[in-house]
C-alpha positions as CSV (number, residue, x, y, z in Angstrom):
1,X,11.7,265.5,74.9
2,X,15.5,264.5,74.4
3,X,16.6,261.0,74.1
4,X,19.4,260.1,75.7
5,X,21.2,256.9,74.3
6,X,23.2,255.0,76.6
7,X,26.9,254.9,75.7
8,X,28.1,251.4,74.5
9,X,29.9,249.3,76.8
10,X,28.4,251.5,79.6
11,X,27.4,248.9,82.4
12,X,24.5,249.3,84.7
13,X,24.2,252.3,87.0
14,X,25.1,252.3,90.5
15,X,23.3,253.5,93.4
16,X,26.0,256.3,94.8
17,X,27.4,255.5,98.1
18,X,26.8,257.6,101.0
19,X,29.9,259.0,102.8
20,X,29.7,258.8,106.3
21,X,31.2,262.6,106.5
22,X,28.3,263.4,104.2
23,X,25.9,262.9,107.3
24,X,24.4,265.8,108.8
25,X,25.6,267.0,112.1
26,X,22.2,266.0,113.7
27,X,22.0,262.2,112.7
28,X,25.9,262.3,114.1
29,X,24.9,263.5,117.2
30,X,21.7,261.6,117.5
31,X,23.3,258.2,116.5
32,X,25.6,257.3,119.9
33,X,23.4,258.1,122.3
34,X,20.1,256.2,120.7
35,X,22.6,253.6,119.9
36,X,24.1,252.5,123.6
37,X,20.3,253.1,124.5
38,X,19.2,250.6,122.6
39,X,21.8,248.4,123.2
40,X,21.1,248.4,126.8
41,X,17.0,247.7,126.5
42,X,17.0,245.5,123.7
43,X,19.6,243.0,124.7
44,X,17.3,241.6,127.9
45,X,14.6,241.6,125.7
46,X,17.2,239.3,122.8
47,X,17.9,237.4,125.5
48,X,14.3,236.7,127.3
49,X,13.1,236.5,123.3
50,X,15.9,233.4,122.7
51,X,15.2,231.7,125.9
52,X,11.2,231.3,125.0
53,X,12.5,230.6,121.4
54,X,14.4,227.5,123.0
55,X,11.7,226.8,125.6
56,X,9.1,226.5,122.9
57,X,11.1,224.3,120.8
58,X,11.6,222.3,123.8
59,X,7.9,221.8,124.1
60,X,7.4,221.6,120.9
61,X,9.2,218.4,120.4
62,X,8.5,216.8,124.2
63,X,5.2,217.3,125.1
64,X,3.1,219.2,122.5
65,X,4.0,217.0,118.9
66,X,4.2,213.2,120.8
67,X,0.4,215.1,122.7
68,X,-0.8,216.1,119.2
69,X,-0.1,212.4,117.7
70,X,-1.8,210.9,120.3
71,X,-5.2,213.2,120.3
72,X,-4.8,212.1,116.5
73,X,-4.7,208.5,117.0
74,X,-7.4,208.9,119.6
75,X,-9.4,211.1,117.2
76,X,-9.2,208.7,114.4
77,X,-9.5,205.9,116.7
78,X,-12.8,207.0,117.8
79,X,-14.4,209.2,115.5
80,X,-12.8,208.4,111.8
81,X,-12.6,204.7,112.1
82,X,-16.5,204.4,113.2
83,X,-17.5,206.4,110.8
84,X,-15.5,204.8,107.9
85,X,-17.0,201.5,109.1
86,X,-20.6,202.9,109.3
87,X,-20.6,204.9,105.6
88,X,-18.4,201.7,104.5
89,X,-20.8,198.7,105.9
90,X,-23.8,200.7,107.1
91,X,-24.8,203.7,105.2
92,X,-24.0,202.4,101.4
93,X,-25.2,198.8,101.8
94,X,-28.6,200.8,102.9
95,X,-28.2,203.5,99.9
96,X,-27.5,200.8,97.0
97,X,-30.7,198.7,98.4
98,X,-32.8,201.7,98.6
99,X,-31.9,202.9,95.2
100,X,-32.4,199.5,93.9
101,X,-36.3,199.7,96.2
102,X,-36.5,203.0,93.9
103,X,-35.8,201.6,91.0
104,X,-38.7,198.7,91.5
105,X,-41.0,200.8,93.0
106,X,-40.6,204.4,91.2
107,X,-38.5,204.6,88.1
108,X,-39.9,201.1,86.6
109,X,-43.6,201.9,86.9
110,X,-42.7,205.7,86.1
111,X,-41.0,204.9,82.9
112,X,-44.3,202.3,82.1
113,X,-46.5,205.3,82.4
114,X,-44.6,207.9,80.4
115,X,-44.1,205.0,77.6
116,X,-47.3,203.6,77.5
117,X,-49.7,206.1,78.8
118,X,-48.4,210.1,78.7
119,X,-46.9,209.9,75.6
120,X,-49.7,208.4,73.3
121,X,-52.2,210.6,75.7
122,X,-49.8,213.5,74.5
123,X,-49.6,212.9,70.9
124,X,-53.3,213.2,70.5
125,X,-54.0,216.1,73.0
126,X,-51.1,217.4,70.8
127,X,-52.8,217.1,67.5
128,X,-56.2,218.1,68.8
129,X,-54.2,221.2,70.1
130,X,-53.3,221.7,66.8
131,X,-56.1,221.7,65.4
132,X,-57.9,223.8,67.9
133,X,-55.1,226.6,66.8
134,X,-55.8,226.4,63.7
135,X,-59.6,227.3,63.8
136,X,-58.4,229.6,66.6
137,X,-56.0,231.6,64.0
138,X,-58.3,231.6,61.3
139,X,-61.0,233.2,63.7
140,X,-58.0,235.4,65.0
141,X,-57.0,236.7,61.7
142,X,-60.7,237.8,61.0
143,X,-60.9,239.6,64.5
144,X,-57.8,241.2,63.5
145,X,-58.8,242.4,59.8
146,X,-62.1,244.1,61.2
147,X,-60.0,245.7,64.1
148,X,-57.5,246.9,61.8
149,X,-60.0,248.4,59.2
150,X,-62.1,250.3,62.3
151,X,-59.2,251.6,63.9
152,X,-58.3,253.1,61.3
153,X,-61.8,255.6,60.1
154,X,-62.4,256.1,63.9
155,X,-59.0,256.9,65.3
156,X,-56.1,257.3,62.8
157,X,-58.4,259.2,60.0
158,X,-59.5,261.8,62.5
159,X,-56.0,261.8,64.7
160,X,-54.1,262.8,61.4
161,X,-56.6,265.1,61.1
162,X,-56.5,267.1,64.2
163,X,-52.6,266.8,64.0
164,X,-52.4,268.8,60.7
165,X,-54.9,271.4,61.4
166,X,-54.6,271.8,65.2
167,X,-51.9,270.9,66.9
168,X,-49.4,271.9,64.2
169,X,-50.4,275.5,64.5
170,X,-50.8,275.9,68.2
171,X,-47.3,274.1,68.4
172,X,-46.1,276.7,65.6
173,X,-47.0,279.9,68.0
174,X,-46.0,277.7,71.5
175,X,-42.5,277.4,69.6
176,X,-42.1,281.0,68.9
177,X,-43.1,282.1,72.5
178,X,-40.3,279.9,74.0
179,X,-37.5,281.3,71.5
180,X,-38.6,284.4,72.7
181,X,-38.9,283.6,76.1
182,X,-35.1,281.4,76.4
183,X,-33.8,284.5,74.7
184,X,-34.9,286.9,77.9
185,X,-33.4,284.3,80.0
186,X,-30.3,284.2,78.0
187,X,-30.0,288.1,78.9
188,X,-30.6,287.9,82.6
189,X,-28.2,284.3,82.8
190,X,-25.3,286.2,81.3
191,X,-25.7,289.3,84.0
192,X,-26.2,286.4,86.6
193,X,-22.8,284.9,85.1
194,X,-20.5,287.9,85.4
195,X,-21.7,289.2,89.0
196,X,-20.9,285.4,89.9
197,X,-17.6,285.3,88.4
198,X,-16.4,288.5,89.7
199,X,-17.5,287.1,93.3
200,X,-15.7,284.3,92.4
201,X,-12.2,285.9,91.7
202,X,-12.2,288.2,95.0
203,X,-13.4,285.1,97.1
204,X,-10.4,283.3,95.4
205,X,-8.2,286.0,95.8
206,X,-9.2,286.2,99.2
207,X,-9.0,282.4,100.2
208,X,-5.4,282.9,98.8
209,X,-3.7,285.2,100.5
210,X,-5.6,284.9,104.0
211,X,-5.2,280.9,103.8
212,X,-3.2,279.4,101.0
213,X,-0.1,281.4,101.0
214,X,0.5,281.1,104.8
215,X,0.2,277.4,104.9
216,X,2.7,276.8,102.4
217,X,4.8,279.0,103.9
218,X,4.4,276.7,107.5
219,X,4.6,274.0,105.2
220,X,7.8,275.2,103.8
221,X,9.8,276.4,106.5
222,X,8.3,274.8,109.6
223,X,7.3,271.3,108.4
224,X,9.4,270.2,106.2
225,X,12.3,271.0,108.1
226,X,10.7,269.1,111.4
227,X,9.8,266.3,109.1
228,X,13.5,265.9,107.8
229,X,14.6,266.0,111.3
230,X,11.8,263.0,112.5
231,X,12.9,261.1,109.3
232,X,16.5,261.4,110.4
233,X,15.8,260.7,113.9
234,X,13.7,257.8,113.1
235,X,16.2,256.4,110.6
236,X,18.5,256.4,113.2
237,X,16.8,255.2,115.6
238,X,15.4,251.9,113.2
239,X,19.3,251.5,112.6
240,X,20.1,251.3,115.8
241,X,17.6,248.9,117.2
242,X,18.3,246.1,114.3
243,X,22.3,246.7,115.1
244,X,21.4,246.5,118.8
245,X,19.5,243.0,117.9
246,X,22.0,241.9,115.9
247,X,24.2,242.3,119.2
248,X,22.3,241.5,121.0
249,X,21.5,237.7,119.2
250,X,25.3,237.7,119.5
251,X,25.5,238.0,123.1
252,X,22.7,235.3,123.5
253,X,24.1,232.9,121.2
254,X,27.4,233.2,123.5
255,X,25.4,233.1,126.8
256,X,23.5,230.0,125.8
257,X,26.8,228.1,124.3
258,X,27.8,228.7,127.8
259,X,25.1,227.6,129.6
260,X,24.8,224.9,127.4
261,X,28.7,223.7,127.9
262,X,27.9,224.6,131.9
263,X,25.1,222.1,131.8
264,X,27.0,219.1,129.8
265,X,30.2,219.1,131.8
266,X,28.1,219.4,135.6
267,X,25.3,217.3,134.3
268,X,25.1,215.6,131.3
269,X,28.7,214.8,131.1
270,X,28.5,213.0,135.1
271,X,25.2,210.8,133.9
272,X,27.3,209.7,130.9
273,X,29.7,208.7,133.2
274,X,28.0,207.0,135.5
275,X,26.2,205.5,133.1
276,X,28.9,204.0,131.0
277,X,31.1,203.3,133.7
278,X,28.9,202.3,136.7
279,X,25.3,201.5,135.5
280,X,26.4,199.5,132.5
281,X,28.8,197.0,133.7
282,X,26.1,196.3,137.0
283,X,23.2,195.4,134.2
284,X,25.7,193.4,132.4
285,X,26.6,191.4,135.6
286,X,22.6,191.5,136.5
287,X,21.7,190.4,133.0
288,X,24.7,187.5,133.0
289,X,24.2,186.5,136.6
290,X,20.6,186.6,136.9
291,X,18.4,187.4,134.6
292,X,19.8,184.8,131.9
293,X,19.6,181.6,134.3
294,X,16.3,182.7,135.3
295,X,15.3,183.0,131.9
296,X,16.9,179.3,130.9
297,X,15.1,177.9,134.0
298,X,12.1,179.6,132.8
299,X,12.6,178.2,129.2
300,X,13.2,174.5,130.9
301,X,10.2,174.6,132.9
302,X,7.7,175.5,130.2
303,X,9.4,173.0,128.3
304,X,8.8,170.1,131.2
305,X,5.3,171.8,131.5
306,X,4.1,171.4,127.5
307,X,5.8,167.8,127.4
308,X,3.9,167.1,130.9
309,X,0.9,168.4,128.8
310,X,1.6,166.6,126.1
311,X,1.7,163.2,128.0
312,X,-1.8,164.0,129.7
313,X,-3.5,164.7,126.4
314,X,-2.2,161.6,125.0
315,X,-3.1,159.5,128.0
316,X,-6.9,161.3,128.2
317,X,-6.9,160.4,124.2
318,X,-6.4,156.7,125.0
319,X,-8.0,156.2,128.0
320,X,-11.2,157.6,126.4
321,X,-10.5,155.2,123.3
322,X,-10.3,152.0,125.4
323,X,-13.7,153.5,127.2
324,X,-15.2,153.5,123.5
325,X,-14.4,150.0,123.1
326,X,-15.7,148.5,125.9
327,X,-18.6,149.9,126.1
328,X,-19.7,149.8,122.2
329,X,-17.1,147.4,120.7
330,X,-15.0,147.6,118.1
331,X,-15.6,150.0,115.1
332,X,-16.9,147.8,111.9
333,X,-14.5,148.1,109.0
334,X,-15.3,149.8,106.1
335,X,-16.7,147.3,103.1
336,X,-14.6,148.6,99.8
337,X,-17.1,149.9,97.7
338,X,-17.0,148.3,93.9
339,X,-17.0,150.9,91.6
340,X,-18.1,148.7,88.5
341,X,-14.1,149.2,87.0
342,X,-12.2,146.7,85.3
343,X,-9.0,145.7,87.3
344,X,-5.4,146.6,85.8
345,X,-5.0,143.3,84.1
346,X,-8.1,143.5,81.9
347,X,-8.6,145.7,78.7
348,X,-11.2,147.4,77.9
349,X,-12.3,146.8,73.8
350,X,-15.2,148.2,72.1
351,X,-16.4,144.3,71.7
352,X,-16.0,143.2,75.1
353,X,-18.4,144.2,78.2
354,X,-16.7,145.2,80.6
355,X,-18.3,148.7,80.9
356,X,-20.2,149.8,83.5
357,X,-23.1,149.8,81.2
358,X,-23.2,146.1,79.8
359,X,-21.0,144.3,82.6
360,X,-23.7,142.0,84.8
């Protein structure tokens, strides 16, 4: 491999340009006609796409969002709020005093009986377990010492035995018979080998000039040269749809300022006007001519009304006082109650008695 170091001061390379005279003759003859085809479907379908666009948003903000904030309201209204309020003053209220029923009833008496009852009960089955396994491993470790010593004369002694003097020979000969043997098969897989690899190359040879050779050749000069032609038709052809919808968003955008300076001036701009210039000045004269007077008089006559019920309160109040006192007399008057103080002119000394304690 060669390194190639970049040349100081060299900037960063550009993409080359492609000349419009560098074009094919095909993509040039292709582009026109696929261009004022597109043109002519895909503006009605710009201009049908726009008009949804602007329906939608329409929607959107008129029916659909003030819809959706009102299924929300309704939605919290009568499913959050009742829950809230029944986890909030139902459900945890009746948790805590549940748990706290638990903890009287369960863990209290549970935690008695592990402190005073399962754990001394466990500390002496515990030390009588141990105890147990120790007089079980002594008895173990006998067991195990006889075991050991009678395995040993009745199986290793005589195992060993028959290994040296029996097996070992018989294994010997067995050995020799399978070099022997793996060496004949050696012979015949090696003939086996060459007959299959001579098979091989003809079937290969075969396979490539009945099959391989005549598809690349298709491949060469038949596909690849349809495939440059699809690619170029199909560049073409993207290129001209996005230009076409370019134009076509342009011709929309112009149709719809039209129709949206159509609609002011014949609609929107007459119910301004009519508005400001007929219907505003008659609710002004309404409003000063009508509905404030009606609204003073309305003001003066609840006023008369509350003063009118004022009066009859205050006459009901003493007519059912002077009732009171005819029929039971006057209230007695409250005796002032002597709190056992010295008045303001006296002093009270640590010799004198005027405490409430010594004062008779």
């Amino acid at each position: 491999m060669v390194d190639v170091e970049k040349a100081p001061g060299a900037g960063p390379r550009e993409e080359p340009v492609r000349r419009a005279d560098a074009e094919g003759c095909l993509a040039v003859a292709v582009r026109i006609p696929v261009r004022i085809v597109a043109l002519v479907l895909v503006v009605p379908v710009r201009m049908v796409w726009d008009a949804l666009a602007v329906v939608g948003r329409f929607l959107r903000d008129t029916v659909l969002r003030p819809v959706g904030r009102a299924l929300g309201w309704l939605g919290r209204a009568l499913f959050v709020w009742p829950l809230v309020a029944l986890w909030r003053y139902g459900v945890v209220p009746l948790a805590k005093g549940v748990g706290r029923l638990g903890n009287v009833l369960l863990v209290v008496p549970a935690v008695w009986l592990y402190r005073w009852v399962l754990t001394p009960a466990g500390h002496v089955l515990a030390r009588f377990l141990t105890w147990v396994g120790a007089v079980l491993a002594a008895i173990g470790r006998g067991l195990y010492a006889g075991l050991a010593w009678l395995a040993r004369y009745l199986l290793v002694v005589p195992g060993a035995w028959l290994y040296r003097w029996v097996l070992t020979p018989v294994g010997h000969a067995l050995a020799r018979c399978g070099r022997g043997l793996a060496w004949c098969c050696g012979q015949v897989a090696r003939g086996v080998g060459l007959v299959v690899t001579g098979a091989g190359f003809v079937l290969y040879w075969t396979v490539r000039v009945l099959l391989v050779l005549p598809a690349l050749a298709v491949w060469r000069w038949v596909l690849v040269p349809v495939g440059r032609a699809l690619a170029v038709v199909g560049r073409e052809v993207a290129d001209a749809v996005g230009h076409a919808w370019r134009i076509a968003g342009h011709v929309s955008r112009a149709v719809g300022r039209f129709l949206g300076t159509l609609l002011r001036w014949t609609v929107v701009e007459p119910v301004r006007w009519v508005y400001r210039s007929v219907l505003t000045p008659v609710g002004h004269a309404v409003r000063d001519a009508v509905l404030r007077p009606l609204a003073e008089a309305g003001r003066g006559a609840g006023r008369a009304v509350r003063q009118a019920l004022a009066s009859a309160r205050l006459s009901v109040r003493q007519a059912r006082a002077d009732v009171r006192r005819m029929l039971f007399g006057e209230p007695a008057e409250r005796q002032p109650v002597d709190r056992r103080e010295p008045s303001a002119a006296e002093t009270r000394t640590l010799g004198s008695s005027t405490t409430a304690l010594t004062k008779d």
